[in-house]
C-alpha positions, 0 to 999 in steps of 0.5 A: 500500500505504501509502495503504491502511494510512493508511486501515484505521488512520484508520477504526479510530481513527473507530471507536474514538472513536464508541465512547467518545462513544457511551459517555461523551457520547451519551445511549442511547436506552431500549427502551420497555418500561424506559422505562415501568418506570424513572422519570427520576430512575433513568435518570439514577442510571445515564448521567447527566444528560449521559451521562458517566461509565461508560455502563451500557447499558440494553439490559443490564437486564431488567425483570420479575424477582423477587428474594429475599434470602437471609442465609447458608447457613440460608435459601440452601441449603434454597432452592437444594435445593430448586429443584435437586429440581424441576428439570425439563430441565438444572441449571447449577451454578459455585461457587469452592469446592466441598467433600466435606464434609457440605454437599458431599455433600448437593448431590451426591445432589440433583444426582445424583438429578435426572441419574438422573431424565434432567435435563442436569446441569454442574458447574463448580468452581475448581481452587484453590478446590476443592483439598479435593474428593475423587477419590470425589466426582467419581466419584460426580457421574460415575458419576450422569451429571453433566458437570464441568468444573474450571476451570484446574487449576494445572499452571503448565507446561502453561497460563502464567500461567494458573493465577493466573486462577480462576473465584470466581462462585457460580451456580446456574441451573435450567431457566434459570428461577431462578437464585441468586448471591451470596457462598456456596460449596458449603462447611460453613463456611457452613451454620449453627453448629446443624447443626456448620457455620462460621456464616459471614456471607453472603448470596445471591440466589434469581432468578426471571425474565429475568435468571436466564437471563443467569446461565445464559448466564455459565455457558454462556460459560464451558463452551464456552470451557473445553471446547470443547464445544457448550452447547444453549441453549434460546430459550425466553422467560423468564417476568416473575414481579416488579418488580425491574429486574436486571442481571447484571454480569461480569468476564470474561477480560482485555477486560472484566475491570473492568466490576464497577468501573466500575459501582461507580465510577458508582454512588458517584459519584452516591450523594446520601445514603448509601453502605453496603458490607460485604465480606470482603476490603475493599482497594479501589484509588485510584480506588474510595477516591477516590469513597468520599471526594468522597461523604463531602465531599459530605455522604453516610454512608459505612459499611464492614463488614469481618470481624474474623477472616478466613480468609485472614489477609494479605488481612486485613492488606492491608486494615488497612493502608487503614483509616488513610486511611479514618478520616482521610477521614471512611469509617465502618468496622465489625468484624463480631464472630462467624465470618467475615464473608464476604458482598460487597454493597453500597446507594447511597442505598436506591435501586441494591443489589448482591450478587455474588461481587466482593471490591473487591480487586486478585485479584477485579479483575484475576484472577478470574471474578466475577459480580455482580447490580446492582439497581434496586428500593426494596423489595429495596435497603430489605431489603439496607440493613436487612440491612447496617445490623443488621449494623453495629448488631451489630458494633464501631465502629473509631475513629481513637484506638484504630485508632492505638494498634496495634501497630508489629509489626501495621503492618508485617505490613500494610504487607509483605501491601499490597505483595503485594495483587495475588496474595492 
């Protein structure tokens, strides 16, 4: 008996380690297909040359997609409607945030009207997020026909420590043929200040190709864990309709909840000539501000974008309290002056782009269901770079001197609100 647990316990170390060589050491083998899209250079932008660091599978990019780059509500919601409209067999919709409000009702009629025409509709939406959904909202999805799903409803004696988990992704998929995901929830306080919105800064991506079908399967993983409820999931191949080379990155429960990191990780450790971020609540752990720093000794220009007035004003706080050491370390820091600066997208030497729900903080990190895009494309990641640097151009530089001259009552309130990072 002894002997026999010896040897299960031997073949799971062997195990183990032959998959962190595998993934730290040994060089992966590329399908064909990508090798013939992806030149040399780019191939070791992501593994290396010998392999090390965080091992992005290749196996996980899909060639052949179509990108458009979406800036706030004004261009996301036309795009999103309207592909709802022209949806033909099933639409698949996640947001964090999911309002009653005027922006609200106009998706409910959009979803309602296609349920009616005999297209599968699901909605799922996060129970903290939504909290000012109305009860005549949900009736009205319903009574169309539309499956929901609120993720975790916080009832603290039913599910333990369940509640602190949300689902903050913001996915649409329709006919697992397009998909969109990015920073904007379902909310007015993202539709334009004309149309009497919050004009909040954000930005989205509309997919068309492989990878909205990999959207479409986060989604599906999430309903059938949820409800227990079987998803029909159509095989159908995807067509190829672009260039781009996309990757659909996930945290998902406890097991691969720093997958995102990681492949942030891999990135600004490899960047050669740039690195610009711009996201809403910006408290990036050790190891992420370690990287940020070795790049700036490295000769790399190193820009953040962060919000000026933020709509959750402790997580504001918690990441003021980092600026300091920033600045000190040569990061370029940027307050965006107009609303909330609520987009999480970032461009490594205009080369490897990233759009996605991921916050860079502790709660999207450890807590939360979060969904990135990681794009491999000069043409998409010169308009994302454009789009961030105008962005930087517009807005106010944060420089040591007067960073240093706040006041004690505002360094205290950062230091009380960092201590709590992880549940803000």
């Amino acid at each position: 008996m002894l002997l026999r647990l010896r040897r299960r316990r031997h073949g799971a170390i062997v195990s183990v380690w032959t998959r962190l060589l595998d993934c730290s050491i040994m060089p992966r083998r590329w399908p064909k297909k990508l090798k013939e899209v992806v030149p040399r250079r780019l191939r070791e932008f992501f593994i290396g040359e010998t392999g090390r660091g965080y091992c992005e599978a290749p196996s996980e990019f899909t060639a052949g997609n179509r990108l458009d780059l979406l800036i706030d509500g004004a261009q996301a919601y036309p795009a999103m409607l309207e592909t709802i409209a022209g949806a033909k067999t099933r639409v698949d919709l996640e947001s964090y945030i999911l309002n009653s409000d005027r922006t609200g009702w106009r998706f409910a009629e959009a979803l309602a009207e296609r349920a009616r025409a005999g297209v599968s509709v699901r909605v799922i939406y996060d129970s903290v997020g939504s909290h000012e959904l109305t009860s005549s909202y949900l009736q009205f999805l319903r009574n169309a026909g539309i499956q929901t799903l609120e993720y975790h409803p916080v009832a603290p004696w039913q599910r333990r420590w369940g509640w602190v988990r949300r689902d903050h992704r913001k996915i649409l998929v329709v006919d697992g043929r397009v998909g969109f995901t990015g920073g904007i929830n379902i909310s007015d306080e993202n539709a334009p200040l004309s149309e009497g919105g919050g004009g909040w800064r954000d930005t989205h991506v509309r997919i068309e190709g492989p990878a909205a079908r990999e959207l479409e399967r986060l989604f599906r993983s999430t309903w059938q864990r949820e409800t227990g409820r079987a998803y029909p999931f159509e095989a159908e191949a995807p067509s190829s309709p672009g260039n781009s080379l996309v990757r659909v990155v996930a945290n998902e429960e406890f097991l691969h909840r720093h997958r995102i990191r990681s492949a942030y990780l891999h990135a600004l450790n490899k960047a050669e000539r740039c690195i610009y971020l711009a996201n809403a609540y910006f408290v990036p752990d050790r190891g992420i501000r370690r990287a940020l720093y070795r790049a700036v000794r490295r000769g790399v220009d190193v820009r953040v974008l962060v919000p000026s007035i933020s709509d959750v004003p402790a997580a504001a706080y918690a990441s003021r309290r980092l600026f300091e050491l920033h600045l000190d370390a040569g990061v370029r820091l940027f307050a965006w002056p107009g609303p909330m600066l609520h987009a999480k997208i970032a461009v490594v030497d205009g080369t490897w782009g990233v759009v996605g729900s991921y916050n860079g903080d502790s709660r999207s990190m450890i807590h939360n269901l979060e969904a990135n895009i990681h794009v491999v494309d000069k043409e998409f990641c010169s308009r994302l770079e454009l789009s961030v640097v105008g962005d930087m151009d517009r807005s106010q530089e944060i420089v040591p001197p007067r960073w240093r001259m706040r006041p004690y009552s505002e360094r205290f309130l950062e230091r009380l609100f960092y201590l709590l990072r992880y549940w803000l």
